[in-house]
Z-matrix of the N, CA and C atoms (Angstrom, degrees):
N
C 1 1.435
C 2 1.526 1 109.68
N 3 1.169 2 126.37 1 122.01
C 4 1.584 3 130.31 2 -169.39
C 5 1.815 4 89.76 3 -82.16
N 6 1.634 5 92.34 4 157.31
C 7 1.508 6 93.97 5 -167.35
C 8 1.138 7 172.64 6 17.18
N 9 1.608 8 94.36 7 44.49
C 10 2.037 9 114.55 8 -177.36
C 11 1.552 10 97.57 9 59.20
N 12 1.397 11 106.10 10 80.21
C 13 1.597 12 115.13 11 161.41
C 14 1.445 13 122.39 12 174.03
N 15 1.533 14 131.13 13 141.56
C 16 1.224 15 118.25 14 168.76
C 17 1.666 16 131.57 15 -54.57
N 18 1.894 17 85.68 16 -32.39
C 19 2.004 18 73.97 17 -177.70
C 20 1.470 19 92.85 18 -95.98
N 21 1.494 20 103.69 19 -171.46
C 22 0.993 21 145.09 20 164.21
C 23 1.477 22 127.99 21 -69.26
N 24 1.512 23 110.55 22 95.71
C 25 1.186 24 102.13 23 -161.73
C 26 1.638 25 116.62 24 119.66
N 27 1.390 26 123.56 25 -54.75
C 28 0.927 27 149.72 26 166.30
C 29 1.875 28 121.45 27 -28.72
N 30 1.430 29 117.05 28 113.03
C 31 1.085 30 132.31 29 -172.19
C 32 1.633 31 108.77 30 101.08
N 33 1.586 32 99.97 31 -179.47
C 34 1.517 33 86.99 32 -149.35
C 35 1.854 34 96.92 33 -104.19
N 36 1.530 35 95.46 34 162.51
C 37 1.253 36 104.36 35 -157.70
C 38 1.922 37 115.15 36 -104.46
N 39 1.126 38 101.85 37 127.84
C 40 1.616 39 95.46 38 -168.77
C 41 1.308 40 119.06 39 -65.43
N 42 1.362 41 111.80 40 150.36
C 43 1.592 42 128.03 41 -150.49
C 44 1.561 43 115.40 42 -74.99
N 45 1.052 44 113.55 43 106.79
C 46 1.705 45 118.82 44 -175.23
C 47 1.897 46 95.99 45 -80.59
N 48 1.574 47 87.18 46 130.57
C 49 1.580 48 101.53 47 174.07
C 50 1.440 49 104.91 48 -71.10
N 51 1.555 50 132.71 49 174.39
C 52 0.760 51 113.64 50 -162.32
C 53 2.286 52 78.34 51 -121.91
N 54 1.188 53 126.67 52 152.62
C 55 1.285 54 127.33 53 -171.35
C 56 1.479 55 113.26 54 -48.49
N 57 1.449 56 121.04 55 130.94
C 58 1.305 57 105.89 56 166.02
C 59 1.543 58 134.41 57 -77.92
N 60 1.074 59 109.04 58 133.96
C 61 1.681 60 107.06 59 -164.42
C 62 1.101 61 101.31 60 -72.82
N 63 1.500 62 114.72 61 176.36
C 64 1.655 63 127.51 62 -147.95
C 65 1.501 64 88.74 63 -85.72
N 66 1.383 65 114.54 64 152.12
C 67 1.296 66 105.44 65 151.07
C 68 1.633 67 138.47 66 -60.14
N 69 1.199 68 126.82 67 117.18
C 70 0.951 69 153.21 68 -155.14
C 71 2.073 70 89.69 69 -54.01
N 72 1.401 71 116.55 70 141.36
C 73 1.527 72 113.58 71 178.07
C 74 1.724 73 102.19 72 -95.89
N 75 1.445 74 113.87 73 169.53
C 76 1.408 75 97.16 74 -156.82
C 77 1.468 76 85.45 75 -101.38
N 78 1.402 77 102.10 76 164.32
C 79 1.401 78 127.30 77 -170.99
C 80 1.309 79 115.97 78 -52.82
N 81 1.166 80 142.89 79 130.86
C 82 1.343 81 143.36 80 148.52
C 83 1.920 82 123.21 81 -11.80
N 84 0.681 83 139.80 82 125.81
C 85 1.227 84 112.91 83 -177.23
C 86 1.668 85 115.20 84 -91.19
N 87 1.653 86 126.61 85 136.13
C 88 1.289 87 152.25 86 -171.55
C 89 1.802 88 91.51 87 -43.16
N 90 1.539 89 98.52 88 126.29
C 91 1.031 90 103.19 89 167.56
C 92 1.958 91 108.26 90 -70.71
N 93 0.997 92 115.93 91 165.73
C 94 1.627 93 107.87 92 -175.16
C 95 1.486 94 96.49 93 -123.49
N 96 1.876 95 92.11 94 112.52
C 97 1.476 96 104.83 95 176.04
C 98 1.528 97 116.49 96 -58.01
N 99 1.613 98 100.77 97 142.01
C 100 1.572 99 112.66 98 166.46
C 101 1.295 100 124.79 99 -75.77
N 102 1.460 101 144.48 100 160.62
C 103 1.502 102 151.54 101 -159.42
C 104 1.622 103 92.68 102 -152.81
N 105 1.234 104 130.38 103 59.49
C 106 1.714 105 113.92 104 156.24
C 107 1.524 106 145.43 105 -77.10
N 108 1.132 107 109.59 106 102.56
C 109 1.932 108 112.50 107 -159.35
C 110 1.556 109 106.48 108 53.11
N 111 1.475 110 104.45 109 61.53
C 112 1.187 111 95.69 110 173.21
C 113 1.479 112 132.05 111 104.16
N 114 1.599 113 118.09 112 -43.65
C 115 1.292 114 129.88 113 -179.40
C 116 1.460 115 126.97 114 -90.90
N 117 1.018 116 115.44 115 123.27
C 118 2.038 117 107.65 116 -151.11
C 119 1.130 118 71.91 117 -100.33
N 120 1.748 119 121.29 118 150.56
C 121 1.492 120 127.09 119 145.89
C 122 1.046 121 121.19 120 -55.96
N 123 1.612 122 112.31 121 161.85
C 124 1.575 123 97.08 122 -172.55
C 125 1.583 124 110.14 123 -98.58
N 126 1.294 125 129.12 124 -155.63
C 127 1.690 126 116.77 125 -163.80
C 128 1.478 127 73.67 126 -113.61
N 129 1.451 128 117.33 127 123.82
C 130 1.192 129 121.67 128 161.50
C 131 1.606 130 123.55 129 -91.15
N 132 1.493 131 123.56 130 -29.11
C 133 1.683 132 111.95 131 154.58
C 134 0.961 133 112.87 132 -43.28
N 135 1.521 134 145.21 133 -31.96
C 136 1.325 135 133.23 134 -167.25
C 137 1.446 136 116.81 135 -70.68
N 138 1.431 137 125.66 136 -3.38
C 139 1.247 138 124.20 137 -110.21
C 140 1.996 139 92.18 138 -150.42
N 141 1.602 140 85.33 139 -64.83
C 142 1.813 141 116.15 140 -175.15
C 143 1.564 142 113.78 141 -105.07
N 144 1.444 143 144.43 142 97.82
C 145 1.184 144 128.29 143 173.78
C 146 1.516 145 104.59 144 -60.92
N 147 0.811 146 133.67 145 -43.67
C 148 1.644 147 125.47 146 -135.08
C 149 1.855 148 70.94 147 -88.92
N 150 1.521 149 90.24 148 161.87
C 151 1.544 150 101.79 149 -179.48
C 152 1.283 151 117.27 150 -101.72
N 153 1.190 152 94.76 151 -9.86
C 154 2.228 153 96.03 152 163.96
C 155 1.163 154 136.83 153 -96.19
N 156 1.876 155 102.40 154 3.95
C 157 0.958 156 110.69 155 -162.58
C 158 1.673 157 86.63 156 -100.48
N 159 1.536 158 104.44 157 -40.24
C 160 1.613 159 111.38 158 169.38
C 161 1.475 160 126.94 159 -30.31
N 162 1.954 161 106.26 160 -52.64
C 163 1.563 162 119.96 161 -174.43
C 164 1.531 163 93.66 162 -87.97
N 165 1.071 164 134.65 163 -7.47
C 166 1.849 165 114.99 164 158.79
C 167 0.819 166 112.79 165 -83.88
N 168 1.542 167 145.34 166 -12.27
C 169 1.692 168 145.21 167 179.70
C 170 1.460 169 68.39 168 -72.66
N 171 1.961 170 99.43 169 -95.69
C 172 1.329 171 103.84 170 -167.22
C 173 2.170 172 123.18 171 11.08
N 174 1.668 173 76.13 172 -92.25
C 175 2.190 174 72.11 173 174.09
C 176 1.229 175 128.82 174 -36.31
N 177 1.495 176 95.09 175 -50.59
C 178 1.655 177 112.07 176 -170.18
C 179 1.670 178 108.97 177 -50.91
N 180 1.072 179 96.73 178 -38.05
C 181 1.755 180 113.88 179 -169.32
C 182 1.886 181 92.75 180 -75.86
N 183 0.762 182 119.48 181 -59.84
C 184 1.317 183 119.90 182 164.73
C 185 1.221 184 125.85 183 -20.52
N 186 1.839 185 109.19 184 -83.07
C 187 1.355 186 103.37 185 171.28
C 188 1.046 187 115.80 186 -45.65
N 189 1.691 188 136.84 187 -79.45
C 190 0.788 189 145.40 188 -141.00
C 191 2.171 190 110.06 189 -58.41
N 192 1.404 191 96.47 190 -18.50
C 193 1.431 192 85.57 191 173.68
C 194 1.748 193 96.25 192 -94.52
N 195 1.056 194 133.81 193 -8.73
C 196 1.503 195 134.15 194 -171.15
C 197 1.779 196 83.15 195 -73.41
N 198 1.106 197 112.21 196 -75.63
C 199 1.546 198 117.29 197 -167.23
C 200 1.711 199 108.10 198 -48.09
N 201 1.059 200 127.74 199 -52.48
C 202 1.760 201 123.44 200 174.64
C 203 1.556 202 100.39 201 -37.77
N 204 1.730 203 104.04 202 -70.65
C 205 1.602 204 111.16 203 -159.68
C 206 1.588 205 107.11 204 -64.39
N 207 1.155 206 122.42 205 -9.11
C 208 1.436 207 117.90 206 170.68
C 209 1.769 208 110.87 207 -89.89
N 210 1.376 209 120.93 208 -38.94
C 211 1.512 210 118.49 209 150.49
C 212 1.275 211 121.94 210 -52.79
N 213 1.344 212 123.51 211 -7.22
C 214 1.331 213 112.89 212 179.01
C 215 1.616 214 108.00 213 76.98
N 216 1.169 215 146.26 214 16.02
C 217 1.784 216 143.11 215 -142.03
C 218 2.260 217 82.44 216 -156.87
N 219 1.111 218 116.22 217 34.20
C 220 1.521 219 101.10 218 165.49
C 221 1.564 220 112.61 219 -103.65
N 222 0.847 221 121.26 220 109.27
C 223 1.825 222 132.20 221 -165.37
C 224 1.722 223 125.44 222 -121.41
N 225 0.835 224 107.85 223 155.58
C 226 2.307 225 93.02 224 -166.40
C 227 1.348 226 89.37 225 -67.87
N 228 1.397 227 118.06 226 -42.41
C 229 1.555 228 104.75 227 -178.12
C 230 1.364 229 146.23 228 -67.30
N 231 1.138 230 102.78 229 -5.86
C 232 1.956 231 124.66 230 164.76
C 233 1.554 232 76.55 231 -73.80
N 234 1.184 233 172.66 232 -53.64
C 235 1.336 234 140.10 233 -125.75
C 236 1.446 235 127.02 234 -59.74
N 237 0.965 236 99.79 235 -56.72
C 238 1.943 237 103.75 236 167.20
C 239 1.465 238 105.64 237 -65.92
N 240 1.248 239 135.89 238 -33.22
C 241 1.713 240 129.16 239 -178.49
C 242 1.800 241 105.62 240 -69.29
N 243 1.117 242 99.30 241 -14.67
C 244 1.551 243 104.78 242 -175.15
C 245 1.058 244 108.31 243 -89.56
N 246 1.465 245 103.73 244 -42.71
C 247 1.842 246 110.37 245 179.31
C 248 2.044 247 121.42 246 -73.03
N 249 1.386 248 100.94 247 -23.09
C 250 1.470 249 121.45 248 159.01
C 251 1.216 250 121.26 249 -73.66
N 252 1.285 251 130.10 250 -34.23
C 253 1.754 252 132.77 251 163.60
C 254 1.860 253 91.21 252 -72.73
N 255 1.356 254 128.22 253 -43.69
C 256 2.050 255 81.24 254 -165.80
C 257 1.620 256 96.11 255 -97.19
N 258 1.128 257 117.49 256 5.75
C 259 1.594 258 104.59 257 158.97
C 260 1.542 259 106.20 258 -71.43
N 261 1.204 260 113.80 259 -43.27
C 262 1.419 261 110.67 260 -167.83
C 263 1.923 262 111.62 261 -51.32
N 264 1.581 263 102.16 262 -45.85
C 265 1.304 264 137.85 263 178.08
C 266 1.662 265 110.94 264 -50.40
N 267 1.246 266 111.39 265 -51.88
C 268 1.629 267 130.51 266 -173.38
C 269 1.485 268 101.15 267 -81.56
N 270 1.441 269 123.14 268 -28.56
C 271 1.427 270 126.81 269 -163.48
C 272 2.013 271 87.55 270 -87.00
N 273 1.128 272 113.62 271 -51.77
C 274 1.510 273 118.44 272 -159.88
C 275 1.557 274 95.10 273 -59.33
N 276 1.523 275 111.91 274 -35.15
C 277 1.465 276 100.42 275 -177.13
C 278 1.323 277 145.01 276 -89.56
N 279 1.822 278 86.27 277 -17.74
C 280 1.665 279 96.51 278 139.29
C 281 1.226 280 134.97 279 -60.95
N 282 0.800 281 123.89 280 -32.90
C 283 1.779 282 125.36 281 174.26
C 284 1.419 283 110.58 282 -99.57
N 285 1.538 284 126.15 283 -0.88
C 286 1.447 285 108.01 284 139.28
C 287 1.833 286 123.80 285 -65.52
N 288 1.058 287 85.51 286 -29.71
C 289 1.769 288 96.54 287 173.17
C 290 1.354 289 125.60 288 -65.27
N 291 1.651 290 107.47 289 -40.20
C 292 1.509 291 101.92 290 161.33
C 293 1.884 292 120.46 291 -89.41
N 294 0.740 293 101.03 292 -18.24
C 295 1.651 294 110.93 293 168.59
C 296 1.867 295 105.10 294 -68.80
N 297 0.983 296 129.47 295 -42.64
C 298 1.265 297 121.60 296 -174.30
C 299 1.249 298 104.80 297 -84.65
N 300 1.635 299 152.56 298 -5.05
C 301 1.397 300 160.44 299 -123.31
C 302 1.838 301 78.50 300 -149.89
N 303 1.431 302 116.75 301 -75.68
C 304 1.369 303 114.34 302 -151.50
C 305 1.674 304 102.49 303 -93.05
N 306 1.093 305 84.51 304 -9.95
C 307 2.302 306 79.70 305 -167.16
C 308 1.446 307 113.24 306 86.91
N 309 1.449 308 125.78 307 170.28
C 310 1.007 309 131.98 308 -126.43
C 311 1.732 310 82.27 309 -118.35
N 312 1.537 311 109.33 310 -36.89
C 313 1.196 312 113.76 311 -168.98
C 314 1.935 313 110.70 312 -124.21
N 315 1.236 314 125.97 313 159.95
C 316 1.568 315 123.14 314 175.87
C 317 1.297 316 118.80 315 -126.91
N 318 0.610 317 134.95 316 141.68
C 319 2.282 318 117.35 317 155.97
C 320 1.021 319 113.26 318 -76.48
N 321 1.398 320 119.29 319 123.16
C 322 1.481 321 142.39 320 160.48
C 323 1.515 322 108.45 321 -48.65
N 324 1.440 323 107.53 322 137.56
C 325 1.529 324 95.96 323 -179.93
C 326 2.027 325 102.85 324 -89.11
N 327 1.559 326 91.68 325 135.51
C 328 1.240 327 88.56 326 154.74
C 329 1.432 328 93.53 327 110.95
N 330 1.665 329 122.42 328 -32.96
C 331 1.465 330 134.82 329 -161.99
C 332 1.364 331 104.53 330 -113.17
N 333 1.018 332 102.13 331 152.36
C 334 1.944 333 118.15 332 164.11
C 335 1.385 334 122.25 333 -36.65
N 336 1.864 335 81.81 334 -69.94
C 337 1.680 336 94.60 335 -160.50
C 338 1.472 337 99.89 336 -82.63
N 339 1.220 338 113.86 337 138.67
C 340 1.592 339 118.22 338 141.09
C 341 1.367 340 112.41 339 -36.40
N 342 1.583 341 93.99 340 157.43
C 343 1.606 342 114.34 341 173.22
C 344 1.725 343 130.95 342 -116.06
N 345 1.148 344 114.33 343 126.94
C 346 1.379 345 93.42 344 -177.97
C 347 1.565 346 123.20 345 -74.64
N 348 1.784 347 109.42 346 145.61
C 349 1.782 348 120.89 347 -164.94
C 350 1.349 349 93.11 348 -65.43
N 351 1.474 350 133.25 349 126.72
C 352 1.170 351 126.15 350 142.91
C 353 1.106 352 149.19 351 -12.15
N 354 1.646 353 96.21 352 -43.34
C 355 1.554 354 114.58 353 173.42
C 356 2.009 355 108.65 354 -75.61
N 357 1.199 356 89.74 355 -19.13
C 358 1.974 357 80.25 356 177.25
C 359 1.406 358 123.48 357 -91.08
N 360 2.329 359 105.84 358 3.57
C 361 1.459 360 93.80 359 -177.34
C 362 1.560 361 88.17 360 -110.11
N 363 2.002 362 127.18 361 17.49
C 364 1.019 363 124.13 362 175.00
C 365 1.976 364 102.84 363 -92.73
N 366 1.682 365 97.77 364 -29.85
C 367 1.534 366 99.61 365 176.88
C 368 1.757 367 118.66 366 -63.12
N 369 1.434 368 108.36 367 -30.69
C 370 1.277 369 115.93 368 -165.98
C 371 1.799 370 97.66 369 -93.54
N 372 1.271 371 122.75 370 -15.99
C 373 1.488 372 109.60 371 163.86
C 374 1.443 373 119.77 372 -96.43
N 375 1.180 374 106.11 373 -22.03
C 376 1.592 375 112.77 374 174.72
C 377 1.859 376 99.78 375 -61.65
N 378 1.571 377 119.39 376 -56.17
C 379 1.054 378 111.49 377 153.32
C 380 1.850 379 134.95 378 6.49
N 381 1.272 380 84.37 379 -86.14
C 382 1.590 381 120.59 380 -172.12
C 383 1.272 382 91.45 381 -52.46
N 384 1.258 383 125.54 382 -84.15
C 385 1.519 384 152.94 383 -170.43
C 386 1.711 385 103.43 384 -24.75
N 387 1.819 386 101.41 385 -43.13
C 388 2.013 387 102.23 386 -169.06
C 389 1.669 388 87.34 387 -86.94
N 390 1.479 389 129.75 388 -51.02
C 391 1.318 390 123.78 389 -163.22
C 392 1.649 391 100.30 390 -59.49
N 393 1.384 392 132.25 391 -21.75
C 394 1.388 393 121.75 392 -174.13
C 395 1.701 394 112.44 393 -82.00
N 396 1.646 395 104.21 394 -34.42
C 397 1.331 396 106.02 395 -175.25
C 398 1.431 397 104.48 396 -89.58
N 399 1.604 398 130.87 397 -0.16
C 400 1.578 399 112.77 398 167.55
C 401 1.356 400 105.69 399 -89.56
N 402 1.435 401 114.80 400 -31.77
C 403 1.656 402 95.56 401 163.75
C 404 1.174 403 117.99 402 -62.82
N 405 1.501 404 138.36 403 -21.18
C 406 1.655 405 119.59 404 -172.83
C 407 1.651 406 108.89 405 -88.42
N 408 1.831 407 104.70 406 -7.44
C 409 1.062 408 97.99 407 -172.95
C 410 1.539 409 118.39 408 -105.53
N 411 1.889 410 99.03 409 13.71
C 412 1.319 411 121.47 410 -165.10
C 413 1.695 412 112.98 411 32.07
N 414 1.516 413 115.18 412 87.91
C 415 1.369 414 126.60 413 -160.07
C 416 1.077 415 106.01 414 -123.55
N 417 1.453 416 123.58 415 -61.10
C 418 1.735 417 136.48 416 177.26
C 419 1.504 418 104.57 417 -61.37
N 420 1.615 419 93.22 418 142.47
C 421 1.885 420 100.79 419 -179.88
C 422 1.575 421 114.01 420 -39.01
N 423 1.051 422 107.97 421 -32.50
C 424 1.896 423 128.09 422 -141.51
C 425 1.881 424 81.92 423 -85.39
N 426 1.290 425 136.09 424 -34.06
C 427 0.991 426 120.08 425 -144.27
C 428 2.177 427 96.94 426 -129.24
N 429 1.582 428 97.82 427 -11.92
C 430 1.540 429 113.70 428 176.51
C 431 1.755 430 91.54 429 -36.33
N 432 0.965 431 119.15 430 -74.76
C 433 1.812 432 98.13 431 -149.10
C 434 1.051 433 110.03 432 -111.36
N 435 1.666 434 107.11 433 53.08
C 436 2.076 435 104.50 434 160.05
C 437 1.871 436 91.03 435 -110.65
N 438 1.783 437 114.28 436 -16.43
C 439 1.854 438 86.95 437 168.21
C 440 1.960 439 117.84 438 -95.28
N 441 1.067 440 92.34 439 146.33
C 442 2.027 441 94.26 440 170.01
C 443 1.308 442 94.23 441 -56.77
N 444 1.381 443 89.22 442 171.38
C 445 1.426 444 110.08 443 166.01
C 446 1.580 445 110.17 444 -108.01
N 447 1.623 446 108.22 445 166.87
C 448 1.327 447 122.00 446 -171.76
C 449 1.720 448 102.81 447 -75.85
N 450 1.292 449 109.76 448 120.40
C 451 1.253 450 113.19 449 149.73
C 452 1.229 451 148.98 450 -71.09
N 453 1.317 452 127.24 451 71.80
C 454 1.620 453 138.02 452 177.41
C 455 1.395 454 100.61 453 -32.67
N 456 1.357 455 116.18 454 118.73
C 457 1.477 456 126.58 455 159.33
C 458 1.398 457 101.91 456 -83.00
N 459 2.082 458 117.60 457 121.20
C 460 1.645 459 99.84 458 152.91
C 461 1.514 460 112.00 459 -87.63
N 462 1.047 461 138.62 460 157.36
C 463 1.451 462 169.98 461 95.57
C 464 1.715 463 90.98 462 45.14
N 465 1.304 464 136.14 463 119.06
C 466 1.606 465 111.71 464 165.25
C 467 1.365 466 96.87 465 -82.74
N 468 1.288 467 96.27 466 176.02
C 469 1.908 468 119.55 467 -162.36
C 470 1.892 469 89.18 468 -150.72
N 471 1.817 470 86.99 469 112.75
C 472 1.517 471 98.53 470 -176.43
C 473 1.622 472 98.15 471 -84.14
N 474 1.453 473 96.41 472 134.99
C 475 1.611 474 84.17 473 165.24
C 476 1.774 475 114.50 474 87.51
N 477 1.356 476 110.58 475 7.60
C 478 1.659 477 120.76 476 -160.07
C 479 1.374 478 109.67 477 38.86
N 480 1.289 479 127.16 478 38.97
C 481 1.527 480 127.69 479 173.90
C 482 1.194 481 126.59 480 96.97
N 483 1.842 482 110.18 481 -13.15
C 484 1.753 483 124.08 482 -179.87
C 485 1.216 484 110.17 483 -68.04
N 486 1.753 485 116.34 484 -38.49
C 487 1.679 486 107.93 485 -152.64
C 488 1.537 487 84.46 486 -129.36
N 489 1.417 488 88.38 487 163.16
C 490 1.652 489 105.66 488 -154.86
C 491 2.018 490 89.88 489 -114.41
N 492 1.683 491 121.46 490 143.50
C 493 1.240 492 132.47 491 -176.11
C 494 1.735 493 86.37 492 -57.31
N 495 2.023 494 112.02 493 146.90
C 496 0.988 495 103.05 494 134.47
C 497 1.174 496 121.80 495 -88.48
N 498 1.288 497 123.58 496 168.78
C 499 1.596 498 131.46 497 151.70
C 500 1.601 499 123.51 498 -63.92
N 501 0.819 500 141.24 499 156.70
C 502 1.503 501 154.94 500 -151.39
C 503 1.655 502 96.57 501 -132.22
């Protein structure tokens, strides 16, 4: 009788491991966020799964602070307007991706007219969304010199640096 029992089957049955999974490949290595006058990039994995969508923030975020700090107009407070133009940027190019895959338009079942892809009334607001924040961020040639530029305050220096503040 196999395993201490009348029936078949009967008594308890030894424990099947369950397979060990592959070893895991090692991680990519962390892109290493930038800090320019102030403005840390933001963590874009947190943000973007796909990883190309990550290294187009990445650039995007790049230029777009290359172009401010060369206008002279890069300020802590553009920070979120900066971070809303390459979402806007990363968003448009996702849905060029599904717009070029599915088309712009479908046939409805059952109906005449075609329908428009979702993804092309997300391309045409994503649109809107980057053309609104390069004007606020005065970015495009056309719009370079209706903002000032940022004024760096230096530090005064009593005394041109000889004499030291008293205290009061």
């Amino acid at each position: 009788m196999p395993r201490g029992g009348k029936r078949e089957g009967a008594g308890r049955k030894p424990k099947q491991r369950p397979p060990e999974p592959p070893p895991k490949a090692p991680a990519a290595p962390k892109p290493e966020l930038t800090v320019v006058d102030g403005l840390a990039e933001p963590e874009w994995s947190a943000q973007f799964t796909d990883e190309l969508d990550q290294d187009l923030a990445r650039r995007q975020w790049r230029i777009i602070i290359g172009e401010l700090r060369g206008s002279e107009k890069l300020a802590n407070a553009n920070e979120r307007q900066v971070k809303r133009l390459v979402d806007s940027y990363v968003l448009y190019e996702i849905a060029m991706r599904h717009v070029a895959d599915e088309g712009a338009v479908f046939p409805r079942k059952g109906k005449k007219q075609p329908a428009y892809n979702p993804w092309f009334t997300v391309l045409k607001d994503a649109n809107a969304m980057a053309s609104a924040a390069e004007a606020e961020l005065t970015i495009t040639p056309r719009r370079r010199n209706n903002g000032g530029k940022v004024q760096r305050q230096k530090p005064s220096i009593v005394g041109g640096g000889y004499l030291k503040a008293v205290a009061k």
